[in-house]
Backbone bond lengths (Angstrom), bond angles and torsions (degrees), N, CA, C in turn:
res aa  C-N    CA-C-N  psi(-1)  N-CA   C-N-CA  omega(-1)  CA-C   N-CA-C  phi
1 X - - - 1.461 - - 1.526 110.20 -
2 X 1.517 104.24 139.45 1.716 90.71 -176.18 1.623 115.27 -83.35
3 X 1.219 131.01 162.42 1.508 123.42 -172.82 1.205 98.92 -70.98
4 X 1.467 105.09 154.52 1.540 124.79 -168.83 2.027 87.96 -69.66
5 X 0.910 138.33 -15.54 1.791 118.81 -173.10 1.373 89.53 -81.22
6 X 1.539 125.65 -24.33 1.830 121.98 -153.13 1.923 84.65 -80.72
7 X 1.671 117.52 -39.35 1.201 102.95 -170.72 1.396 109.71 -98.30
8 X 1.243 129.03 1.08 1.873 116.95 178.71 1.266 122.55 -98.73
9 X 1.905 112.13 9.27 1.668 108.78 154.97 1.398 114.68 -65.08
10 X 1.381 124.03 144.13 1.211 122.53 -166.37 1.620 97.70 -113.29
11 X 1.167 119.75 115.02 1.330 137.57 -174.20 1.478 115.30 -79.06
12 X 1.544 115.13 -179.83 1.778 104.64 -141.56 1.762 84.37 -91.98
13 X 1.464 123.64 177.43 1.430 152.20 -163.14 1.711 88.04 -134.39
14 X 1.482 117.87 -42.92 1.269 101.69 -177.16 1.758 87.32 -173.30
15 X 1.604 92.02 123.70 1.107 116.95 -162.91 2.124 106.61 -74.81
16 X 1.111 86.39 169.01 1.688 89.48 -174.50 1.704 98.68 -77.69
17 X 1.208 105.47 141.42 1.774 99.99 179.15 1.721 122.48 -79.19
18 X 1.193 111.07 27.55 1.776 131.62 150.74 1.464 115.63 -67.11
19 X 1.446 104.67 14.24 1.508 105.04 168.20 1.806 106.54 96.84
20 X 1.108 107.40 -23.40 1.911 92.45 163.86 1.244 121.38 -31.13
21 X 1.317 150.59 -162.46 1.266 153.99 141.39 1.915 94.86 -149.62
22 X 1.289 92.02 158.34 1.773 100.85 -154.93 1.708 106.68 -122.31
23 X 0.714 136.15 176.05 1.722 157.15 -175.48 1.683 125.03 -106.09
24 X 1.504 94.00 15.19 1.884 110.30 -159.51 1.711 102.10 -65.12
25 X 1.214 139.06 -10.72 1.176 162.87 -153.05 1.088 102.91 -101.55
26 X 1.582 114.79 -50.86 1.150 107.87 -159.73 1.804 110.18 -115.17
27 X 1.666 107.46 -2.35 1.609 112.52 136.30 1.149 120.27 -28.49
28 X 1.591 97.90 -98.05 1.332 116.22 173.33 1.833 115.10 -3.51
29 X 1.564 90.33 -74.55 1.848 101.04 -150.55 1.966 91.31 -53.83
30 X 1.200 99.87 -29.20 1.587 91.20 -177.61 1.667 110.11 -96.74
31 X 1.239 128.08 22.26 1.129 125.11 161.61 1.622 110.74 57.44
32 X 1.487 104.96 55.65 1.399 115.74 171.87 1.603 118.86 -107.30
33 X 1.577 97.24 10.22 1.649 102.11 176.70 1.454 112.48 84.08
34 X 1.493 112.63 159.52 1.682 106.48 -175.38 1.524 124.04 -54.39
35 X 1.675 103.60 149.11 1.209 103.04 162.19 1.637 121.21 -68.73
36 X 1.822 111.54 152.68 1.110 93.25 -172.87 2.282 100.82 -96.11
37 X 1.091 77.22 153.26 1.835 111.29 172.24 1.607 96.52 -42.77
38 X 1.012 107.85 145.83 1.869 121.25 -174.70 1.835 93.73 -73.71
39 X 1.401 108.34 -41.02 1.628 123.53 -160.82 1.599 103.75 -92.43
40 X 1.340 113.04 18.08 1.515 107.37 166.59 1.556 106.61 -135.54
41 X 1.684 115.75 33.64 1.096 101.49 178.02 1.890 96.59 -119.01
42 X 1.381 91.95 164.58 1.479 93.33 -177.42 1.446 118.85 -50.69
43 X 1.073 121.56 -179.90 2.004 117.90 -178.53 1.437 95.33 -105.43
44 X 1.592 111.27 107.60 1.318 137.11 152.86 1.455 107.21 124.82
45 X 1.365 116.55 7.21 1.452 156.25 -176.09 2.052 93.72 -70.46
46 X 1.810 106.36 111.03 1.357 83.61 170.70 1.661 127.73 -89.77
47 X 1.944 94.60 -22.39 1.360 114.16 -175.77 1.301 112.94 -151.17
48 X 1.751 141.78 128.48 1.240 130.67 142.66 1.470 126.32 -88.35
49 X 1.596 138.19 159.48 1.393 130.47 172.12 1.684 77.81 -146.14
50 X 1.500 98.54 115.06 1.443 118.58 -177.43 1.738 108.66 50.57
51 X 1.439 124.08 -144.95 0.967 112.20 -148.93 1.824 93.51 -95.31
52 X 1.066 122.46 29.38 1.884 126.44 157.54 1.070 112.90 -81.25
53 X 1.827 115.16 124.68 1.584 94.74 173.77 1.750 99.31 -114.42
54 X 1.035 141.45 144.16 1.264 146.63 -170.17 1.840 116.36 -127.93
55 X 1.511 92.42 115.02 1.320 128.69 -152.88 1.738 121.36 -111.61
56 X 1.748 112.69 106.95 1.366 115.75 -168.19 1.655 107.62 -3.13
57 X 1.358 98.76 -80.06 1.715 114.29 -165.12 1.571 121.10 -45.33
58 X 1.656 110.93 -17.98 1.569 113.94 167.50 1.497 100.84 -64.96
59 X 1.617 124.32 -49.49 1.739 101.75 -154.51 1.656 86.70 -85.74
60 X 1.289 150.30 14.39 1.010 142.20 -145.29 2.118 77.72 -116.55
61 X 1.255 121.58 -44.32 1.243 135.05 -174.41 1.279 96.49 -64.06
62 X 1.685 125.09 -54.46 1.622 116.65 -166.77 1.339 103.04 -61.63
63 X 1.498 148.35 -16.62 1.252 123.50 -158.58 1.715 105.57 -104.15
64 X 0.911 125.41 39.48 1.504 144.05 135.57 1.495 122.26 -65.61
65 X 1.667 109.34 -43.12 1.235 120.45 -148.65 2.145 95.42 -88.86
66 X 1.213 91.61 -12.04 1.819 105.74 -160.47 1.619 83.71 -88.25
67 X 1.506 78.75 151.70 1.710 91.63 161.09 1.113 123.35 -72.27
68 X 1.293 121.87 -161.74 1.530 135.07 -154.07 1.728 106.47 -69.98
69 X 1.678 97.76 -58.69 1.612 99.52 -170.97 1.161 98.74 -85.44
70 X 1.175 129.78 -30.75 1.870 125.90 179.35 1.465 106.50 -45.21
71 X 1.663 109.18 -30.70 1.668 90.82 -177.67 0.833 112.88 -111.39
72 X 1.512 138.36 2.78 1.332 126.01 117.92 1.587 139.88 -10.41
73 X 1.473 96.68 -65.99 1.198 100.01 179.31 1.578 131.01 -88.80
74 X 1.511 95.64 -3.11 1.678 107.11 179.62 1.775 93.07 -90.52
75 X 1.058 133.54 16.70 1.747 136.63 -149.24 1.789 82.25 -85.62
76 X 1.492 127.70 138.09 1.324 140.63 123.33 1.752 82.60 98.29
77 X 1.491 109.64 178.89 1.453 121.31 -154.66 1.293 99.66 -64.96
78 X 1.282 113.71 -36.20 1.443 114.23 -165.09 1.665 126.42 -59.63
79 X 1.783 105.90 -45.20 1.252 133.18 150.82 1.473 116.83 -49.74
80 X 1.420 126.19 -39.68 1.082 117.79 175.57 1.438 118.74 -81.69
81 X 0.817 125.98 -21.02 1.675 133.80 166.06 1.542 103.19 -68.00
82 X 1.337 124.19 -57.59 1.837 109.02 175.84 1.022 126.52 -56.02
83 X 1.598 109.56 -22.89 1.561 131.31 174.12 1.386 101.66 -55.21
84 X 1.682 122.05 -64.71 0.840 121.83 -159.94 1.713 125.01 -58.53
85 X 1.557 82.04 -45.85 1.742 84.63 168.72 1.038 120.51 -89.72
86 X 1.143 130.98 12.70 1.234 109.05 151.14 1.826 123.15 -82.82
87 X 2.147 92.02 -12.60 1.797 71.93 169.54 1.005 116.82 -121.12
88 X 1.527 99.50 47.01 1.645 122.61 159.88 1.186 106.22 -96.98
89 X 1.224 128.80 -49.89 1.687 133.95 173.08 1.951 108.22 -36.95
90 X 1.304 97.95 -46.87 1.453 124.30 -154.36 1.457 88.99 -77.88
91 X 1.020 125.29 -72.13 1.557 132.84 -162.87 2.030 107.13 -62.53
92 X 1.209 96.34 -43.11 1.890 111.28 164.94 2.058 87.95 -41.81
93 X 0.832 83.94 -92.73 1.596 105.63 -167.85 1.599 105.37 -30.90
94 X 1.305 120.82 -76.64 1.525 108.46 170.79 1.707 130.48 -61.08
95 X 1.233 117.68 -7.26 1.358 101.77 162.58 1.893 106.40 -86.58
96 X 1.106 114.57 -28.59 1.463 112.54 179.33 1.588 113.49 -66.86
97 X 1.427 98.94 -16.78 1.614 101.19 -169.43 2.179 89.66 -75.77
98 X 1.517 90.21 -57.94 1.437 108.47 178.12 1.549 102.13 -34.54
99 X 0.936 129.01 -53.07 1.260 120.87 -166.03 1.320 117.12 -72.28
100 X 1.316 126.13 -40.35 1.350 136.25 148.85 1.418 118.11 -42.29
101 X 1.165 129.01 -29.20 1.548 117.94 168.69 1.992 97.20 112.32
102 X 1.597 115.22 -15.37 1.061 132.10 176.53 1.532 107.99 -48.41
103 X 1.555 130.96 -39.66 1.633 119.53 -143.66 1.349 120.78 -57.46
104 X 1.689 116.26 13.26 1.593 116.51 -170.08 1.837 93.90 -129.01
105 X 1.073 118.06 -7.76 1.413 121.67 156.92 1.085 119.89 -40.87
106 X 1.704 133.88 104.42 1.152 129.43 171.89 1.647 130.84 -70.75
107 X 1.202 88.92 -0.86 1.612 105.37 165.86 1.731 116.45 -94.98
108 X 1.082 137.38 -11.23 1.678 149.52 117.11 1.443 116.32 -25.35
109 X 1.209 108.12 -75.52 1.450 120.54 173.08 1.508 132.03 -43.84
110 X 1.665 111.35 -19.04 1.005 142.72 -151.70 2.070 92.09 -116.80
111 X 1.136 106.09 -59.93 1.739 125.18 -166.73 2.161 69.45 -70.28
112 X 1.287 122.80 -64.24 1.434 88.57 -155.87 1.670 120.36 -71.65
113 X 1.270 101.85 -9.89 1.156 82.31 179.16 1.777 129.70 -85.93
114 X 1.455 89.13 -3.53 1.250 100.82 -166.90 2.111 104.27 -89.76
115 X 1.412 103.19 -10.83 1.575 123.19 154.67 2.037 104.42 -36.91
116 X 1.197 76.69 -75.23 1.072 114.58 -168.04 1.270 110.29 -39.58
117 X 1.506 132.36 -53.81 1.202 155.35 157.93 1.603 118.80 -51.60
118 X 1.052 115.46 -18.27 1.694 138.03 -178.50 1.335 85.87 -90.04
119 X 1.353 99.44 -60.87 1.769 81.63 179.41 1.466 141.01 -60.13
120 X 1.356 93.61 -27.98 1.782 89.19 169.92 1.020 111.85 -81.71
121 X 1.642 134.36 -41.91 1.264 126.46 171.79 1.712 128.47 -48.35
122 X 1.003 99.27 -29.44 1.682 102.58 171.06 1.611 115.83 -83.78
123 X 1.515 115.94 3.57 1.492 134.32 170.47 1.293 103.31 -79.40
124 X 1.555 103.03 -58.46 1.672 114.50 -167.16 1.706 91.59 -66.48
125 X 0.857 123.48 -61.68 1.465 110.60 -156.36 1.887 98.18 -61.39
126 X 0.478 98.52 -37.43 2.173 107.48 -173.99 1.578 88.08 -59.83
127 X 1.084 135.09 -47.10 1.474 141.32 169.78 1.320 124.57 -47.11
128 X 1.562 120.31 -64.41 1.179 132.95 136.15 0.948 132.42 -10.50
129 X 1.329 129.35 -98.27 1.468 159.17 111.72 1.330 139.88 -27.70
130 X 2.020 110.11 51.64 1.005 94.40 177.35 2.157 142.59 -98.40
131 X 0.782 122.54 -174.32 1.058 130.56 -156.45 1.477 126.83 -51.16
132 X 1.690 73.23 -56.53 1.870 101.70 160.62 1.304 119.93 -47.57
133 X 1.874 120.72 -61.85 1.002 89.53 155.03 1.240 144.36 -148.65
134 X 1.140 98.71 109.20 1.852 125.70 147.73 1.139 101.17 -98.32
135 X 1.516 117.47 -59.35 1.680 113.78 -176.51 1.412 124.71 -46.69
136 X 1.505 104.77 -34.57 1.841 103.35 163.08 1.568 115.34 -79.30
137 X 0.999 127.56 6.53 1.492 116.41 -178.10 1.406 115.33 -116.40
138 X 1.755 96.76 71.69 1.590 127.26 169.75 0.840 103.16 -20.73
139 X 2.086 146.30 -59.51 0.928 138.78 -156.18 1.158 120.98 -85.35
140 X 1.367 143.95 -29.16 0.877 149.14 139.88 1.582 135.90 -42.33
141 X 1.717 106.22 -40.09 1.483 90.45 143.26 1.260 145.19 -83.07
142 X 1.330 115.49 -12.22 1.537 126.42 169.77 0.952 105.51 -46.32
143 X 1.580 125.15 -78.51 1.742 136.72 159.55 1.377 99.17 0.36
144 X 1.621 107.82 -68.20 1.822 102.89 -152.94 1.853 102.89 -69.79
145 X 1.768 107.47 -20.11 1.513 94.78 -176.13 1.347 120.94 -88.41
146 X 1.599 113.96 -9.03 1.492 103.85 157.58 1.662 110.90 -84.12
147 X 1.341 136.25 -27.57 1.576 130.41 -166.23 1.584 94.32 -61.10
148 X 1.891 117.07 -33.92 1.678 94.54 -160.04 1.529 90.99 -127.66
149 X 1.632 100.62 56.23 1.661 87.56 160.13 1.042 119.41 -63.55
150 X 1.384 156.51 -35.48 1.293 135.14 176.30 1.040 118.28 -26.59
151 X 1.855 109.17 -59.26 1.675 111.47 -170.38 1.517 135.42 -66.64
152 X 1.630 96.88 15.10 1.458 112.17 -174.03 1.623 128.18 -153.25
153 X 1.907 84.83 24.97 1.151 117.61 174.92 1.711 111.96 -92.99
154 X 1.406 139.28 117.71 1.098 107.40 167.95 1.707 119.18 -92.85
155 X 1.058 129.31 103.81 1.795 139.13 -173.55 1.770 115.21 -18.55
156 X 0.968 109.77 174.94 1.381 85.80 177.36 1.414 110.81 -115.80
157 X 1.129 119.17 178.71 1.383 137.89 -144.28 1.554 123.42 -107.39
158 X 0.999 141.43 160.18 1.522 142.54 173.80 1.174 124.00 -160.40
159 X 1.187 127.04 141.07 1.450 139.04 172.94 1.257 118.47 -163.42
160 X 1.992 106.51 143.18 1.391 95.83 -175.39 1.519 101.79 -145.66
161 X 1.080 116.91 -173.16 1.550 131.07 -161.93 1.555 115.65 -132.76
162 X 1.478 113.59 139.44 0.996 86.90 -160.66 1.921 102.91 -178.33
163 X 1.422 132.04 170.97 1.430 126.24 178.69 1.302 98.59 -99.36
164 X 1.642 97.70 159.78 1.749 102.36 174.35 1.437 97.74 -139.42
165 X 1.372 101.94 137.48 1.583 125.95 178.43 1.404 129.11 -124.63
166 X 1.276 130.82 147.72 1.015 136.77 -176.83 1.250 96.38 -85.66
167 X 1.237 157.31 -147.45 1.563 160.73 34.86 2.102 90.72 147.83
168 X 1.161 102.77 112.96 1.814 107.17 171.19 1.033 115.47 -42.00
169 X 0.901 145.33 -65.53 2.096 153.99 -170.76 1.938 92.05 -53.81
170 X 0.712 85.61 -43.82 1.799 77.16 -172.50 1.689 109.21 -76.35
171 X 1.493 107.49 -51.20 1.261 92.93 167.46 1.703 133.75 -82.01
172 X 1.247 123.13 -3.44 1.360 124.42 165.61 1.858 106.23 -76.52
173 X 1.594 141.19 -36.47 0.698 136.05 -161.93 1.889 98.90 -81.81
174 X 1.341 112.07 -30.92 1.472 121.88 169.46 1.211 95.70 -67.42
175 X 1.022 165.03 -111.49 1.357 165.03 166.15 1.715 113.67 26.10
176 X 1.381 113.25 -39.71 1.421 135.19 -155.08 1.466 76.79 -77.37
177 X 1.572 87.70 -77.03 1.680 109.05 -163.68 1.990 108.59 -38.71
178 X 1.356 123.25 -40.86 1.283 126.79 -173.30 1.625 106.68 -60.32
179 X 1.445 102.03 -48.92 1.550 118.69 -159.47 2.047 93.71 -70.92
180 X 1.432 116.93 -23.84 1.682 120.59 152.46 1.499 143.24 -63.44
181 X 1.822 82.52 -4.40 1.159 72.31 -171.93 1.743 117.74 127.05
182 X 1.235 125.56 -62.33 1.139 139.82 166.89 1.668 117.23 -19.88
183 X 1.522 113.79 121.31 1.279 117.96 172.13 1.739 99.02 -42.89
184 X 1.481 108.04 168.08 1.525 132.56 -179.61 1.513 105.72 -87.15
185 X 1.505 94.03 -54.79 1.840 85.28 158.54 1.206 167.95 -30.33
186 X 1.703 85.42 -32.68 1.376 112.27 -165.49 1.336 110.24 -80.42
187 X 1.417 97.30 -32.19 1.873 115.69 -167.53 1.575 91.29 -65.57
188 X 1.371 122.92 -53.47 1.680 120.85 -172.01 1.394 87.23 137.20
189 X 1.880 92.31 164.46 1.438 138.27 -145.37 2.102 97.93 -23.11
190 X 0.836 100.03 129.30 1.910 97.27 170.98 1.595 109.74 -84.96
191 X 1.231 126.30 137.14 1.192 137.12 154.00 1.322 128.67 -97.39
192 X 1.564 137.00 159.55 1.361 120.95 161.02 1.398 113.91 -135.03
193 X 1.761 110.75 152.53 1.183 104.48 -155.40 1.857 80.14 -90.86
194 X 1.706 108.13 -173.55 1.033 122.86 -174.18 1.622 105.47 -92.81
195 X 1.601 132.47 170.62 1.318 122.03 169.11 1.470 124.31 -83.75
196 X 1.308 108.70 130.45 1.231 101.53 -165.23 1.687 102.61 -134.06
197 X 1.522 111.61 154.96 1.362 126.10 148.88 1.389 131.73 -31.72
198 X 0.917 125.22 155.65 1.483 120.40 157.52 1.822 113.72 -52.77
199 X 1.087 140.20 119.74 1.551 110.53 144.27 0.983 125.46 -146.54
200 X 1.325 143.40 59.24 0.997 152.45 -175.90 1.486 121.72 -16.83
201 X 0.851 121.34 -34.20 2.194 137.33 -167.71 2.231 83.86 -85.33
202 X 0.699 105.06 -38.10 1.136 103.30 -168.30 1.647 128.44 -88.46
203 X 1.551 80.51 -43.93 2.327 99.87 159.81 1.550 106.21 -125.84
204 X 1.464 93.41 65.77 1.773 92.04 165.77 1.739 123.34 -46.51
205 X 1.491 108.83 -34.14 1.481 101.65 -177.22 1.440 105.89 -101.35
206 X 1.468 114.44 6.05 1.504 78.35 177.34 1.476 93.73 -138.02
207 X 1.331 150.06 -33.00 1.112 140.76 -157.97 1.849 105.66 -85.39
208 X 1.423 126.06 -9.29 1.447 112.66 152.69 1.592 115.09 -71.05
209 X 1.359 129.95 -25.08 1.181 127.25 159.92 1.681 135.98 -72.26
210 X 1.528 94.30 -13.06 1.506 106.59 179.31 1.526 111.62 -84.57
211 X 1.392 97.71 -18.22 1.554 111.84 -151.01 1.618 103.40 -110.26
212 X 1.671 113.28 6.47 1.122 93.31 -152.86 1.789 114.64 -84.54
213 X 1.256 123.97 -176.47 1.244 109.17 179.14 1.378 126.78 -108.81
214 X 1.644 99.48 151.47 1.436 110.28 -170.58 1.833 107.91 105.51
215 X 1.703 108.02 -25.20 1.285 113.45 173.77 1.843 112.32 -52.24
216 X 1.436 114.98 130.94 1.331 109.47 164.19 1.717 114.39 -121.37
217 X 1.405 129.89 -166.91 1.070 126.79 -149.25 1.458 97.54 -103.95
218 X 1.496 106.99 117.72 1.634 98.79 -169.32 1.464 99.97 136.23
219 X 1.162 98.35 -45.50 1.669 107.36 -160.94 1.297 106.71 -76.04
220 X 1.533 110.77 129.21 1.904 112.94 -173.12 1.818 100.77 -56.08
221 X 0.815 138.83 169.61 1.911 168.76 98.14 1.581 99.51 7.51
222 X 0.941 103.75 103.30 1.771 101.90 173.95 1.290 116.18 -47.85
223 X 1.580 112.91 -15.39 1.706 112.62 -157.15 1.283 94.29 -158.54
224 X 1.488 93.62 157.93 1.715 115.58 164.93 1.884 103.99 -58.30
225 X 1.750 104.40 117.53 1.660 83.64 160.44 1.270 108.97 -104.66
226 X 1.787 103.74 165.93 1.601 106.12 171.89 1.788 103.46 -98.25
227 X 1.230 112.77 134.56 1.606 128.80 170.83 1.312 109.70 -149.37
228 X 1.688 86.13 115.76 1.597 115.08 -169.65 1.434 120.64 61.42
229 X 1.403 111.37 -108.19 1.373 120.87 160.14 1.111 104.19 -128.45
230 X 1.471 122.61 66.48 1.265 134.94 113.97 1.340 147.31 -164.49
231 X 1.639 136.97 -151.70 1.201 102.58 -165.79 1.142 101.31 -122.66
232 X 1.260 139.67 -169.93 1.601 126.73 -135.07 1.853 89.73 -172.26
233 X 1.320 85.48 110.70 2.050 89.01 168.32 1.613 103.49 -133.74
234 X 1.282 95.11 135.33 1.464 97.69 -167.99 1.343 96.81 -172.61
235 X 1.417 108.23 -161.12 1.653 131.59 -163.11 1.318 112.27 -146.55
236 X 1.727 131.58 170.68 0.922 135.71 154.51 1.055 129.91 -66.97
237 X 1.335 133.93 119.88 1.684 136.51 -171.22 1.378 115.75 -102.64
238 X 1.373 117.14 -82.11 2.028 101.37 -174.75 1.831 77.15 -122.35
239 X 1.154 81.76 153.51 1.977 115.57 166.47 1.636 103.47 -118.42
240 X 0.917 119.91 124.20 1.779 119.42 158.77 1.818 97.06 -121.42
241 X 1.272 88.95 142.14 1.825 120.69 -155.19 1.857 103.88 -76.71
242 X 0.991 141.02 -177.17 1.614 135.25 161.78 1.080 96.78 -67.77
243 X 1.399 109.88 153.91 1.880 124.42 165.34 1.292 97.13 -142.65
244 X 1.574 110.41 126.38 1.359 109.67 161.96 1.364 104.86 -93.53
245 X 1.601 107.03 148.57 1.801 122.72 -178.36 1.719 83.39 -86.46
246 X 1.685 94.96 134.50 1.440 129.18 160.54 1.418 112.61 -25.01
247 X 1.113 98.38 144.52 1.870 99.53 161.85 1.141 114.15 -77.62
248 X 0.990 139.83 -32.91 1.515 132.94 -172.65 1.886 96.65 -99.64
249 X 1.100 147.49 86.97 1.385 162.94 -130.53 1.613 91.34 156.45
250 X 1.826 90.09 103.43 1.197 114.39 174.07 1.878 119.36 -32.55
251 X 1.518 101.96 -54.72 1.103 113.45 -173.12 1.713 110.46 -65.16
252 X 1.386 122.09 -18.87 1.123 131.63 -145.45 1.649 78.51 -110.67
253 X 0.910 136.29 -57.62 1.558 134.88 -179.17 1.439 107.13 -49.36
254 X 1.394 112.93 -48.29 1.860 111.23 170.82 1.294 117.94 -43.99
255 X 1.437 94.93 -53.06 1.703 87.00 -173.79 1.147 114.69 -77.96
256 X 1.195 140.70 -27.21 1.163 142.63 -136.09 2.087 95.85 -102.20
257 X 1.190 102.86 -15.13 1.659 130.45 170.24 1.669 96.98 -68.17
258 X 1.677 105.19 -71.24 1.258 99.11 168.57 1.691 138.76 -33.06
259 X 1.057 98.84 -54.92 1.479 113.65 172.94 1.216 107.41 -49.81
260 X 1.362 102.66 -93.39 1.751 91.33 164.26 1.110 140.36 -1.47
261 X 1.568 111.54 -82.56 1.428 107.49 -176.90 1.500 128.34 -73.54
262 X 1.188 134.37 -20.84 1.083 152.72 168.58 1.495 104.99 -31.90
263 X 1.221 124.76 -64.34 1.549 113.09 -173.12 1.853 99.96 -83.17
264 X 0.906 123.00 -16.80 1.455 109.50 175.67 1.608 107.16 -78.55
265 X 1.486 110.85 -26.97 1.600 98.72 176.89 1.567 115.14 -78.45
266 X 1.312 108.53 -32.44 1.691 113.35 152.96 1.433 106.36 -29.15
267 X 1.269 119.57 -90.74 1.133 131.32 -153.74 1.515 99.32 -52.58
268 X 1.355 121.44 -44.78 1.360 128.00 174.65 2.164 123.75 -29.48
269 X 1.560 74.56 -61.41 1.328 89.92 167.77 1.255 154.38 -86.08
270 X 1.302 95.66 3.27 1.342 126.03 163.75 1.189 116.60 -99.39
271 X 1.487 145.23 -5.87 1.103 162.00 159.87 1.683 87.75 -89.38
272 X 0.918 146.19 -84.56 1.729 138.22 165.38 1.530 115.95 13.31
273 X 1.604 89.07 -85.94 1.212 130.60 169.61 1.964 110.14 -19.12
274 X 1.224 93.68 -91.14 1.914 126.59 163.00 1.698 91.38 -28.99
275 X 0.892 115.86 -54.42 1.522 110.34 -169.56 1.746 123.65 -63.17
276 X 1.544 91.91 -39.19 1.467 107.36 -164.62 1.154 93.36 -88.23
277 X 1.493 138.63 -12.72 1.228 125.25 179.25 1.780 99.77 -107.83
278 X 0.978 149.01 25.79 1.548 146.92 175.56 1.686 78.89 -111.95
279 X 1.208 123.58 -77.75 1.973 125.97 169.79 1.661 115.36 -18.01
280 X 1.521 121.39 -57.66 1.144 117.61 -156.50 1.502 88.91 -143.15
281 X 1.645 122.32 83.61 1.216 133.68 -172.78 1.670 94.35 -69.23
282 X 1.707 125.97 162.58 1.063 123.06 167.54 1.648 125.00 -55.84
283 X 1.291 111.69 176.80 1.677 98.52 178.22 2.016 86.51 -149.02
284 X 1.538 99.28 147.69 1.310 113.49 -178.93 1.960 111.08 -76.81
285 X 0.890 104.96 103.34 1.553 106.25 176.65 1.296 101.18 137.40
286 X 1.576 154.86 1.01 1.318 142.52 -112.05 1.130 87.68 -150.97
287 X 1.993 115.04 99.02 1.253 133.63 162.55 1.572 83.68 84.66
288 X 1.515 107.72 -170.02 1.543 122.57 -178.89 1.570 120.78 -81.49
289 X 1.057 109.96 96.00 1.203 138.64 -143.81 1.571 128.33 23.26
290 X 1.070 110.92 84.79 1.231 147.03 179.13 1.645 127.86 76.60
291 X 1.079 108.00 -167.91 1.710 113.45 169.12 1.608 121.40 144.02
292 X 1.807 106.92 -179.06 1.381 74.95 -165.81 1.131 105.63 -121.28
293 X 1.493 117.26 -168.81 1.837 116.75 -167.16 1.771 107.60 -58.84
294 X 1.460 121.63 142.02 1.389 113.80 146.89 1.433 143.95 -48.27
295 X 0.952 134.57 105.61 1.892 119.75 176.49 1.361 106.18 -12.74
């Protein structure tokens, strides 16, 4: 269990904008009151939650208190930021326990420490596996941006124009008249629909007819559609074609990072994993019925 000083710094609600990232989300959902404002914290101040203000050089102090590889892996800004949230996770969790009447629950004691342990493990793997690079290893994401073109395809598009009627006889005879020939105008007022996807599950009556094939732009609606409460005679108006977003598209580089790294941090951690248990084999009696040492 970590000592109660390792868990009663009270970690940031909303981190200083020097690049922290904060836990304000997860205040909230537990009803710990607002996060505080970047511009109401003291100067050099990384985080307050109520009247605590929490300051580089405190988590810089806890890593004395850690073992050997813990301060290893809590080493330089980067470590100190997982540090932090993790005893933001930790501190979330035991005042909520506290508040519940829980704080002598050895099953608390147990959930925080195991915070805690999330946190180093998401050190080691960031260590391992870090960020940088995947993101430099062009080739490897290229690979991943042709395997999932779909997911960076946007589909193509449809929209059409068209009269809307109440009452069948009026709109099938408009329909007649279009499929003759007859301006769109003529029938009364034109509307246009918006561009849309394919989706059939969603516009059963009308988007297999919007969509159908061989249709081009110009060309009336084979059929009366129904929309909403009412009925809809019209034509095809603009089509825009698939476009895949660029490879180099910020957003498209994120994910495509994701992809990537994801099975290498697997593998990462399971090599982790394998390790910490050849180090700290299980022991018979350990927790409710058994288990194995913490990092």
């Amino acid at each position: 269990m970590p000592s109660r000083r390792l868990l009663d710094r009270r970690a940031a609600a909303r981190r200083h904008p020097s690049g922290w990232t904060g836990a304000a989300a997860a205040l909230i959902a537990l009803g710990l009151g607002c996060p505080a404002e970047p511009d109401t914290l003291p100067e050099g101040a990384l985080a307050r939650v109520g009247d605590r203000v929490f300051y580089e050089e405190d988590l810089v102090g806890l890593i004395p208190e850690l073992g050997p590889y813990a301060q290893m892996r809590f080493q330089g800004r980067e470590g100190l930021a997982v540090m932090l949230d993790a005893l933001v996770d930790a501190e979330l969790l035991a005042q909520a326990a506290e508040r519940a009447g829980l704080g002598d629950d050895p099953r608390v004691a147990w959930a925080l420490l195991e915070e805690v342990a999330a946190g180093v493990l998401r050190a080691e793997l960031e260590r391992r596996v870090p960020y940088e690079s995947v993101a430099g290893d062009a080739a490897a994401l290229r690979a991943a941006y042709e395997a999932h073109a779909d997911e960076f395809t946007t589909p193509e598009r449809r929209g059409a124009e068209g009269v809307l009627f109440r009452r069948l006889p009026e709109a099938l005879e408009a329909h007649r008249a279009l499929l003759g020939g007859a301006p769109l105008s003529s029938l009364g007022e034109v509307v246009h629909t918006d561009l849309q996807a394919r989706d059939d599950a969603r516009f059963p009556a009308f988007h297999p007819i919007l969509f159908q094939e061989g249709l081009r732009v110009g060309d009336p609606l084979p059929h009366v559609v129904s929309v909403g409460d009412r009925l809809f005679v019209g034509r095809l108006d603009r089509v825009t074609p698939p476009e895949r977003k660029p490879f180099d598209d910020p957003e498209v580089q994120a994910r495509l990072v994701e992809i990537v790294r994801a099975p290498r941090l697997a593998k990462a951690r399971e090599a982790y994993l394998a390790e910490l248990a050849a180090r700290m084999p299980a022991r018979s009696g350990a927790g409710a019925g058994g288990g194995t040492g913490a990092p």
